[in-house]
C-alpha positions, 0 to 999 in steps of 0.5 A: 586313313592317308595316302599319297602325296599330299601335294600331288594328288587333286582332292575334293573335301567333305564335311559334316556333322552329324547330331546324336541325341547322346553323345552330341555333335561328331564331325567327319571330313573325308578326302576323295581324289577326283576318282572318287578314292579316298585319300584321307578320313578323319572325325572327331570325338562327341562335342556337347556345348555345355550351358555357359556356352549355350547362354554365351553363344546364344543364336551363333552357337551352332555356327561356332561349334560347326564351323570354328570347333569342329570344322576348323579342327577337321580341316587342319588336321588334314595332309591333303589341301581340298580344291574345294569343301563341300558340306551339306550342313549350313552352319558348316559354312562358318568354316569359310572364315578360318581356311583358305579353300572355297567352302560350299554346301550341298543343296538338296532342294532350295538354298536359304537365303543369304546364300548366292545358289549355282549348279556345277554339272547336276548338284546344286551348291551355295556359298554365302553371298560375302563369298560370292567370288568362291562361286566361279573358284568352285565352277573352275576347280570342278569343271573337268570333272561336273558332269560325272559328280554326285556331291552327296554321295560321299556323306553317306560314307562319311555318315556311315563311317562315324556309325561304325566308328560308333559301334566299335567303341561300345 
């Protein structure tokens, strides 16, 4: 799904991904204008990490797999630059390392540690601490818009979205 001009309109990213016992891991990034509209969606299809790479990978593998493969992936396939990525997956945050855009996630109740917390209007984000100056990008580049966003809703979309994806495959 695109539309518009990629250049000309605002957006905000949302990434994640989501872990099927079958199939493995799929990967959603959607693109809302600052109206909430989508402008763009795109997933990916099911990554299994195979056993070599489990063993090789060891305790980094999920941050590979979210940030590098799928992430990364979903991010360049884009037309629309997001002034800013939101997940509400942590190991997402790798992704940070490989685009250009401040990456920030989601908090639903305390942050992690090594992460850096703030509040933009009622959510609550964190960004690693060795991208502490994303904090104050994020609060510029939303500060017009904070007090009416809900950052979690639109993972439902996405979540919902791959669903049906789903379902129209089988």
């Amino acid at each position: 799904m695109e539309a518009g001009n990629a250049k000309s309109n605002p957006a905000l990213g949302f990434l994640t991904v989501l872990d099927h016992p079958q199939h493995g891991l799929f990967g959603g990034y959607l693109l809302l204008n600052l109206a909430g509209r989508p402008l763009e969606f795109h997933c990916t299809a099911p990554i299994r990490p195979n056993r070599a790479q489990q063993i090789l990978y060891g305790p980094t593998l999920e941050a590979f797999l979210y940030g590098e493969q799928i992430g990364a992936t979903l991010i360049a396939q884009a037309k629309t630059e997001a002034l800013v990525v939101c997940t509400d997956r942590e190991p997402v945050l790798a992704v940070r390392q490989l685009v250009e855009m401040p990456v920030a996630l989601l908090l639903a109740g305390e942050g992690p540690s090594g992460l850096v917390t703030f509040a933009v209007g009622r959510n609550r984000l964190a960004v690693p601490q060795r991208a502490d100056g994303d904090r104050q990008r994020i609060i510029e580049r939303l500060a017009e818009t904070a007090e009416s966003l809900d950052l979690a809703e639109p993972f439902t979309r996405i979540r919902e979205a791959i669903e049906e994806a789903q379902q129209g495959v089988r």
